[in-house]
N, C-alpha and C positions, 0 to 999 in steps of 0.2 A: 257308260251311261247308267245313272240308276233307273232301276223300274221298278214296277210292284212284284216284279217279281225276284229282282236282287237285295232289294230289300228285307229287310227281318226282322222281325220283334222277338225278343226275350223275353218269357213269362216266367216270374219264378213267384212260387206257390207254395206255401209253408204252413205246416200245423205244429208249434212250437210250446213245451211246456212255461207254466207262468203261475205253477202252484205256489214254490219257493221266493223270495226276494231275487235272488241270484239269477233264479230263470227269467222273472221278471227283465231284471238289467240285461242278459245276455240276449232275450227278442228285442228290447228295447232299441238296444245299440245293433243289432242284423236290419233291423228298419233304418233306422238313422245311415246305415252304412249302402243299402239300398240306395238312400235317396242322395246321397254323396257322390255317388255313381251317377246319376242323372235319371235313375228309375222314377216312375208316377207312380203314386198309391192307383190304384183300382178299387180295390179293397183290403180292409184290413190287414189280409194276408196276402195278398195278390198285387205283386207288381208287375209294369211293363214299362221297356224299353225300346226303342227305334235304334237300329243296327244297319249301317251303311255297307258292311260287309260282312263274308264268313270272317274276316282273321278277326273285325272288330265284336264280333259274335263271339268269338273264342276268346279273346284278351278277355270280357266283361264273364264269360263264363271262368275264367279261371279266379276271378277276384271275387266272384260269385263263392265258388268253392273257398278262397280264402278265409271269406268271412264268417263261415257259416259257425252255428253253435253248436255247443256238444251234444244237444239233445235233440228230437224232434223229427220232424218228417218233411223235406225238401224240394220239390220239383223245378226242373229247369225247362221250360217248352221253347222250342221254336218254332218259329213260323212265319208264313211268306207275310207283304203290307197287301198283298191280294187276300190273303184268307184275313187279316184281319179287316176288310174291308166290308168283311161279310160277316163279322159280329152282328149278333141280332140282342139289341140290350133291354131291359123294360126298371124302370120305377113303378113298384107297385102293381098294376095292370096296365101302366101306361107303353104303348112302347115307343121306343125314344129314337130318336134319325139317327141314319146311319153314323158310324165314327169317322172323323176323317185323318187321314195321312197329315201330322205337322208339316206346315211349310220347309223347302228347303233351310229357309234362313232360320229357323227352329233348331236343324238340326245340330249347327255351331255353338 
């Protein structure tokens, strides 16, 4: 049975150089390959993913590592859809409702 608490999100967080043309292409195409994966932007550098299990945790953490570029600074976070339930987000000063958990039928 899923729960919020078998569930998992993948946060991978990145501060990549973008001086050169080269570096440029190499973030470029680590986002694009992100989002191929079925990652969301959040931000810029920040993305997240809904993980139905540890192995599917693992599988996306390994292609994770695949893709990465030669430069830069990388984080991979997990965490339970309980803690992410408890994001606290704001635009601006506004602060925004809570986030919710994708429908199952999302997750396909």
């Amino acid at each position: 049975m899923l729960t919020g608490y078998r569930l998992m999100w993948m946060m991978v967080m990145f501060d990549l150089p973008v001086l050169e043309k080269a570096e440029r292409k190499a973030a470029s195409d680590f986002r694009k390959a992100l989002l191929d994966m079925g990652f969301e932007m959040s931000q810029l550098s920040v993305y997240l993913r809904l993980c139905t299990s540890q192995t599917q945790l693992d599988t996306y953490s390994k292609r994770v590592e695949f893709v990465l570029p030669a430069g830069g600074k990388v984080h991979v976070v997990q965490f339970t859809d309980k803690q992410y339930e408890r994001i606290i987000t704001f635009h601006g000063k506004a602060r925004q409702p809570a986030l919710k958990t994708p429908d199952q039928f999302d997750l396909f």
